[in-house]
FISE-248438 format. One record per residue (C-alpha): residue in one letter; chain; x negated, y negated, z negated. Coordinates in pm, 1 decimal, decimal comma. Each point is the difference from the previous one (the first is absolute). Example, Ala and Ser with C-alpha at 12.3 -4.5 7.8 and 13.67 -1.06 7.14 Angstrom:
2
ATOM:a:A:-1230,0:450,0:-780,0
ATOM:s:A:-137,0:-344,0:66,0
! end
This chain:
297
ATOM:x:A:0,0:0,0:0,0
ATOM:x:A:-158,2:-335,4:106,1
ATOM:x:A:58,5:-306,8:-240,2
ATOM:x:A:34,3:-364,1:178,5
ATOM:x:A:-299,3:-186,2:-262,3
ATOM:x:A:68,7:-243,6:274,4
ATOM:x:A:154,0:-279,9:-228,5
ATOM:x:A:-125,5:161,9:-329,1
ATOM:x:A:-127,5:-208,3:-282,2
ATOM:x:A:-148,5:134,5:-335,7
ATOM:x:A:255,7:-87,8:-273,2
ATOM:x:A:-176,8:-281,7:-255,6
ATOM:x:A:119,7:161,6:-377,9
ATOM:x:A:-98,8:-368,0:-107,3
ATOM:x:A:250,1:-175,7:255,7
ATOM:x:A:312,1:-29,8:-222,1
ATOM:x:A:-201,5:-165,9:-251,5
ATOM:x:A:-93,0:-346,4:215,4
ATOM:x:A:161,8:-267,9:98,6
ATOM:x:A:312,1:6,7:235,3
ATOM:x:A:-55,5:-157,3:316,0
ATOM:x:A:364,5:-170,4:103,5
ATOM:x:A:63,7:148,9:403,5
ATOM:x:A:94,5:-365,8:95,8
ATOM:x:A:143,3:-35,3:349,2
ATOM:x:A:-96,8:177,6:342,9
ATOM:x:A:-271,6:-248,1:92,5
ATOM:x:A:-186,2:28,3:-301,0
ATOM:x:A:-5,8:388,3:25,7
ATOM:x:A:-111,8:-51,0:359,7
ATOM:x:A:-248,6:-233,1:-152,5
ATOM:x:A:-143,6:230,9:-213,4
ATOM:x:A:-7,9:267,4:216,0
ATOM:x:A:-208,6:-240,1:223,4
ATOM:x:A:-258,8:-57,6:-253,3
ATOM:x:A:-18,9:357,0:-100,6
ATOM:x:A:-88,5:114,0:304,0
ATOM:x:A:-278,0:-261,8:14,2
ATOM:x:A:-114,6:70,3:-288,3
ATOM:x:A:-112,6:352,7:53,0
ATOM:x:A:-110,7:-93,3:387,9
ATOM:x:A:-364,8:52,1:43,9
ATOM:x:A:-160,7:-345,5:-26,7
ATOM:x:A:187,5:-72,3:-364,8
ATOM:x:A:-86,7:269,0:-117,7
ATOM:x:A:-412,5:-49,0:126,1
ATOM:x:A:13,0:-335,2:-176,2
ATOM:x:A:148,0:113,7:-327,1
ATOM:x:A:-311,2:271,3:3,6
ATOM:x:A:-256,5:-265,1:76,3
ATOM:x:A:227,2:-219,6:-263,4
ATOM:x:A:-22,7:308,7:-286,0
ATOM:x:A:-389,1:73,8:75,6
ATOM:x:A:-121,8:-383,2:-45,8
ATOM:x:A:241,0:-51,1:-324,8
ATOM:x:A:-212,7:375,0:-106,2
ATOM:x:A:-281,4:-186,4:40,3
ATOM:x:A:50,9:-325,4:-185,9
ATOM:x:A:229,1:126,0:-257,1
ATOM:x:A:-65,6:378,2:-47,9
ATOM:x:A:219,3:198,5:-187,3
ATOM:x:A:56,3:350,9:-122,6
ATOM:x:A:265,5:197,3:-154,8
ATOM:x:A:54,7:-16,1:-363,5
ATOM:x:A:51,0:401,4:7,1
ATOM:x:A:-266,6:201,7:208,5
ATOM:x:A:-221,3:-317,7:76,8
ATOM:x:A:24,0:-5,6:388,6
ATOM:x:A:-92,2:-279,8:167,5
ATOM:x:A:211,6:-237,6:165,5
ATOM:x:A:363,7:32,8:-154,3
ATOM:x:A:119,8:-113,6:-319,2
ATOM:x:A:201,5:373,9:-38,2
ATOM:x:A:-119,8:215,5:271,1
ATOM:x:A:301,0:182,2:213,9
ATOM:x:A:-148,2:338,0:-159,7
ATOM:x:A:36,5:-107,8:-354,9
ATOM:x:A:370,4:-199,8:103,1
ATOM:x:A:121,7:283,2:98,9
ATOM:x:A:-107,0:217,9:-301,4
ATOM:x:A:161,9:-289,7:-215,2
ATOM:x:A:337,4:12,7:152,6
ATOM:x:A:30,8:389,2:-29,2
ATOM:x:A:-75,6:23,1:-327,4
ATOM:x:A:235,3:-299,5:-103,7
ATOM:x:A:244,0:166,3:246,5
ATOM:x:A:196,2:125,3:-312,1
ATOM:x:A:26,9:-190,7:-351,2
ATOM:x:A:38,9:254,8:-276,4
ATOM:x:A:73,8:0,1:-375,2
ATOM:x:A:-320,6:-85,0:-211,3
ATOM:x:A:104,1:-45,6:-412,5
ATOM:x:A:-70,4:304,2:-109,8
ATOM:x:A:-375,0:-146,8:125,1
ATOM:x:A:54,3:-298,7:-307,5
ATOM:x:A:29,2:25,3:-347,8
ATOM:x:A:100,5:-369,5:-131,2
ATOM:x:A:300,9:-54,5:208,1
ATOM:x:A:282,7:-79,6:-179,2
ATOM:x:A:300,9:273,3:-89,4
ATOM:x:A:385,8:-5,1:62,2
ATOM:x:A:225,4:147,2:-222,2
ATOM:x:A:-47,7:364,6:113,4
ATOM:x:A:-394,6:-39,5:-100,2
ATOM:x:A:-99,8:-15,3:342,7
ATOM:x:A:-221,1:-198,3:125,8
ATOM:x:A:115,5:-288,5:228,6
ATOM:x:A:-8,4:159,8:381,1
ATOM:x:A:-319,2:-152,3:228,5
ATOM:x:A:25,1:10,2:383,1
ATOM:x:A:-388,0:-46,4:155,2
ATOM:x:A:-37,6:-21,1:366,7
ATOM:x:A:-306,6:234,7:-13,6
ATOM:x:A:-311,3:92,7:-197,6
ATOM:x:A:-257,5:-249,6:-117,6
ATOM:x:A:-305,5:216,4:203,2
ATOM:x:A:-146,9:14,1:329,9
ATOM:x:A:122,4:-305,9:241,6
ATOM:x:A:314,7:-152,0:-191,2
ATOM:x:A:-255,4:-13,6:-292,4
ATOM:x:A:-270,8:-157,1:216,7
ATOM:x:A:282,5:-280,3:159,3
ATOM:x:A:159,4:-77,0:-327,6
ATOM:x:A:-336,2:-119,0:-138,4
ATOM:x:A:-132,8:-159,6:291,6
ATOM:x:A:348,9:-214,2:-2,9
ATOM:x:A:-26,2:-21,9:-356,5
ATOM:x:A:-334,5:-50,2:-137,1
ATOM:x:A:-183,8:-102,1:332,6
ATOM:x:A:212,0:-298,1:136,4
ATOM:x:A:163,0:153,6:289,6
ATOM:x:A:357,2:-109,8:33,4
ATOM:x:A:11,4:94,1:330,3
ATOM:x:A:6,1:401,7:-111,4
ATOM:x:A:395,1:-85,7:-164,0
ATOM:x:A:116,8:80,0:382,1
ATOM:x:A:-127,7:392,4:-40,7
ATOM:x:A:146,5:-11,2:-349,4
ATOM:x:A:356,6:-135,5:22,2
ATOM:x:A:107,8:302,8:193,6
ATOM:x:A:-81,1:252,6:-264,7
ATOM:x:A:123,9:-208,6:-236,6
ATOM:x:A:323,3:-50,9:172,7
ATOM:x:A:74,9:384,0:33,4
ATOM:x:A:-77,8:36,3:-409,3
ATOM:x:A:248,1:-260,0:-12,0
ATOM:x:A:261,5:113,4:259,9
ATOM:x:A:-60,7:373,0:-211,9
ATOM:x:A:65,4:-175,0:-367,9
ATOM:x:A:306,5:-198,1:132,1
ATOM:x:A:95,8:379,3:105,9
ATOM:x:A:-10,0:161,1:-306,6
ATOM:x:A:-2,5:-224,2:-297,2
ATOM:x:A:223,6:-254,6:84,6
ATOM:x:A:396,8:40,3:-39,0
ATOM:x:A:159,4:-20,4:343,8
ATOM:x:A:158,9:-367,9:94,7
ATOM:x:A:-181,7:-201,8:-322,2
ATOM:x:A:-203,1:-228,5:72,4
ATOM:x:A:-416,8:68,0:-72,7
ATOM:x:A:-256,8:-284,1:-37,3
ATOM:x:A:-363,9:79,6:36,7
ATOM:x:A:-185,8:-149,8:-267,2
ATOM:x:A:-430,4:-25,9:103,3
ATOM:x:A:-166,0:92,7:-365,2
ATOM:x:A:-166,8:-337,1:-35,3
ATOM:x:A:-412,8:-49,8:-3,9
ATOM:x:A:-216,2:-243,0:-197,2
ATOM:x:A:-65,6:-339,2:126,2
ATOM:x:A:-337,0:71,0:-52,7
ATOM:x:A:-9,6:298,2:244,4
ATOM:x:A:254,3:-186,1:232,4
ATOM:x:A:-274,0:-326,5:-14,5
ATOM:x:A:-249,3:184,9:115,2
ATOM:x:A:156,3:221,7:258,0
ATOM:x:A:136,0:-286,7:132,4
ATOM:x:A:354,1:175,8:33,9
ATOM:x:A:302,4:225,6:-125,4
ATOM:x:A:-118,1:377,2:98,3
ATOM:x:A:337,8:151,0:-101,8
ATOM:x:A:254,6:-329,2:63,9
ATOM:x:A:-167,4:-45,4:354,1
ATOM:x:A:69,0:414,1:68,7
ATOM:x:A:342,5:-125,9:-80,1
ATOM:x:A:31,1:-309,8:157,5
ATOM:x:A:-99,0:164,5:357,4
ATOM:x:A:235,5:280,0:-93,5
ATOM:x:A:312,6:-204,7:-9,7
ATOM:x:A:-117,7:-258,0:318,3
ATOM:x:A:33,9:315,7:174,5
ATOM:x:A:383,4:51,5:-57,3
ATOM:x:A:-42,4:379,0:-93,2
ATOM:x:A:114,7:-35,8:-377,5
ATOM:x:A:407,8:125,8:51,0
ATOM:x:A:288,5:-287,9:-110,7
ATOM:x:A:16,9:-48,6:-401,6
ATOM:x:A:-375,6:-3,0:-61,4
ATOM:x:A:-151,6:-283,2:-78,8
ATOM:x:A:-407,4:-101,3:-94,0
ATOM:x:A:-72,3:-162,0:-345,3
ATOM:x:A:-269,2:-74,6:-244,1
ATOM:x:A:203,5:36,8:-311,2
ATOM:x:A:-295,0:78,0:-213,9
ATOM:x:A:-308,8:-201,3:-106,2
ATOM:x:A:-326,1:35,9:-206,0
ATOM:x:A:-13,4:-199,8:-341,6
ATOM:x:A:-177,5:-317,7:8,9
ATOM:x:A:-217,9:114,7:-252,6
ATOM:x:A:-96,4:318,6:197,1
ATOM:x:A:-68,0:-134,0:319,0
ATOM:x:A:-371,0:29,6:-69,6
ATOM:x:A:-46,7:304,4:-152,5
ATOM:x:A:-178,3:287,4:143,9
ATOM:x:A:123,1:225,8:277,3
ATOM:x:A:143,0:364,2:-34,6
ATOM:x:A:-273,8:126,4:288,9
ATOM:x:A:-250,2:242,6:-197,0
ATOM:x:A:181,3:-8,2:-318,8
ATOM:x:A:89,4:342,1:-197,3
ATOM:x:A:340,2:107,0:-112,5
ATOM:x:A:-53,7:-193,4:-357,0
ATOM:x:A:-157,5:-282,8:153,1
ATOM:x:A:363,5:-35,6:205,8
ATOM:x:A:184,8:-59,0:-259,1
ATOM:x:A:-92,3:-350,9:-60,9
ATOM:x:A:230,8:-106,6:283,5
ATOM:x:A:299,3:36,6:-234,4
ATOM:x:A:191,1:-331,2:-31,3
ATOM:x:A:-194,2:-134,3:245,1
ATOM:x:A:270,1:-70,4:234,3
ATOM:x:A:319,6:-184,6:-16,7
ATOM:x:A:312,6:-31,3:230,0
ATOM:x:A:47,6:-331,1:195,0
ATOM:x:A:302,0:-191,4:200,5
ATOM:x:A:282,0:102,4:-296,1
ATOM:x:A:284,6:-139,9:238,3
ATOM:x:A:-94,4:235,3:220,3
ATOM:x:A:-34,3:327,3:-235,8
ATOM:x:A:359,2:-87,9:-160,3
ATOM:x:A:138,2:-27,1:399,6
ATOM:x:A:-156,1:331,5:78,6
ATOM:x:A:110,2:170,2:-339,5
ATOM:x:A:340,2:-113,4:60,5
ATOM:x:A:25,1:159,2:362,1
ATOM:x:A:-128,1:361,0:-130,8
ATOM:x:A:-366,7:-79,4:208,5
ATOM:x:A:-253,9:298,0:-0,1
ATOM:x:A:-375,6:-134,5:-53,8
ATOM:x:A:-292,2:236,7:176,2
ATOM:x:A:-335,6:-133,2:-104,6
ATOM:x:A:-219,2:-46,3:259,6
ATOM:x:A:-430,1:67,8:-29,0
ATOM:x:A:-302,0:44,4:181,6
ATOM:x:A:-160,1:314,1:-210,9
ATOM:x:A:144,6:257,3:-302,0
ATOM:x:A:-267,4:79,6:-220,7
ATOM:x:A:140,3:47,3:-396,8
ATOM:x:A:354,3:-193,8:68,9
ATOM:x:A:-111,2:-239,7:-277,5
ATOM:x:A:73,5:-274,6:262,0
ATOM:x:A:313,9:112,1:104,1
ATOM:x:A:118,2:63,3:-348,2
ATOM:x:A:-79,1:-333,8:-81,8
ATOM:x:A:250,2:-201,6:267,4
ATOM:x:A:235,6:262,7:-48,7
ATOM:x:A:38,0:-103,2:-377,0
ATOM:x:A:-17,9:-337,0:72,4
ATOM:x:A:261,9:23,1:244,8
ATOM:x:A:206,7:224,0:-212,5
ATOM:x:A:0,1:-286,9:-277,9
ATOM:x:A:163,4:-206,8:231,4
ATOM:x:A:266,7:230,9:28,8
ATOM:x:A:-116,4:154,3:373,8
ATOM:x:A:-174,9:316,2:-39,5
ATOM:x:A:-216,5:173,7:277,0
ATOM:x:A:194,6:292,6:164,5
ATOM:x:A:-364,6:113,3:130,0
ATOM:x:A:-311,9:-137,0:159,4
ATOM:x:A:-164,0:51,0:390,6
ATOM:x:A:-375,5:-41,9:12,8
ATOM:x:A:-240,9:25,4:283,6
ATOM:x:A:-245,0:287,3:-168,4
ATOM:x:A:27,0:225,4:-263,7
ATOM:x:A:-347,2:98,7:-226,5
ATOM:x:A:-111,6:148,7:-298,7
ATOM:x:A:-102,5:-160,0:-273,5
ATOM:x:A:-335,8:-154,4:-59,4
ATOM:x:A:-66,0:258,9:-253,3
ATOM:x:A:56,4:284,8:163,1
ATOM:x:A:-304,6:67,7:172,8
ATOM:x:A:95,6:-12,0:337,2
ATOM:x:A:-127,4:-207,4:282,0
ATOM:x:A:107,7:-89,9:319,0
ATOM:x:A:-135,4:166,9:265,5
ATOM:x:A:-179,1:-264,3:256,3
ATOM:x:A:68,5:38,9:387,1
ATOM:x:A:-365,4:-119,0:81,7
! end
């Protein structure tokens, strides 16, 4: 049996997740058709070469996983990244601070994939390493955690806010920038959150706190001193969404104890909006356990 591969195009897994383009009329489609079809023409595509070899040479690059030359992510390690983010799993049996409900279980985490090999790599790079430019290979992973948690933990037909867990305005001043609230922001530009859910920063670090020390390379004791570190912020807006029956899912970057999540979870739950559950990017052990993360170099 012969198959027409005539008009065949390799499905993108990652297409859902960007931004709509609107069809427009005729003339535009024509248009863009046009300029397609230029675009992959011969000469284009020689000058874009000659284009991608001097920028090599001037600004060289190499991936933040396996260290090739000449790409930011290579397609090899891109590739590897969306497969294994290709399926967002639950991840709090993996943390022992996070807060319990009433039937002494511990509140359920949604993580887009494991914090190892490339999503480990690209979530430091765009972290630690000033590369905003990495949150377009992270917002679709995020957004199928998301689209998964909105599946199971939230009642059907209420309406869910996602809530970023906040950072320090000392890590925030010298990033530069909101890791998990820019994830966000990108995620809702692209009009693939459904109707009813809404973005907010409900939740804020103490003034007094703002400058203490990060939870990166603590132990499980050490943790702990980010109790009552947090507060909830914008009360209007807490007593409008506790009115309407809202669901909260905490949004993060990367589980290690929970003692993060715990923490905005109380603080929201003093304000009279508990957390139903939480979606993070990567899921780890703790720092204590003795177990590393395996590099891709």
């Amino acid at each position: 049996m012969l198959v027409d591969m005539t008009n065949w195009v390799r499905p993108d897994p990652d297409a859902a997740f960007r931004r709509a383009v609107p069809a427009g009329r005729a003339p535009a489609r024509d248009w863009l058709r046009r300029l397609d079809a230029w675009w992959v023409h011969g000469s284009p595509r020689a000058v874009r070469s000659a284009v991608r070899g001097t920028a090599a040479l001037l600004l060289p690059v190499e991936c933040v996983c396996c260290r090739r030359p000449d790409a930011v992510v290579c397609g090899r390690c891109a590739r590897a990244l969306r497969t294994a983010c290709l399926r967002p799993r639950r991840v709090e049996h993996r943390a022992e601070a996070l807060p319990l409900n009433p039937g002494n279980e511990p509140m359920p985490v949604i993580a887009a994939g494991s914090y190892e090999h490339e999503l480990a790599a690209v979530v430091l790079a765009y972290k630690n390493h000033q590369m905003p430019a990495l949150a377009g290979m992270l917002v679709p992973p995020l957004a199928r955690a998301v689209k998964s948690a909105l599946d199971t933990l939230a009642e059907p037909g209420a309406p869910v806010v996602l809530v970023p867990v906040p950072t320090r305005l000392q890590a925030r001043n010298r990033r530069g920038y909101f890791p998990v609230g820019l994830l966000l922001g990108r995620l809702r530009r692209a009009g693939v959150l459904p109707e009813g859910v809404r973005v907010a920063r409900l939740v804020r670090y103490r003034a007094a706190r703002q400058f203490t020390a990060a939870q990166k390379g603590k132990g499980r004791r050490a943790r702990g001193a980010v109790r009552n570190s947090m507060c909830a912020r914008r009360r209007r807006t807490l007593d409008r969404l506790a009115g309407r029956g809202a669901r909260v899912l905490l949004i993060d970057d990367v589980l290690t104890t929970g003692s993060t999540l715990a923490e905005a979870q109380r603080a929201l739950a003093e304000a009279g909006l508990p957390a139903c559950g939480a979606v993070v990017l990567a899921a780890t052990p703790a720092p204590d356990e003795k177990r590393g993360v395996r590099s891709t170099r």
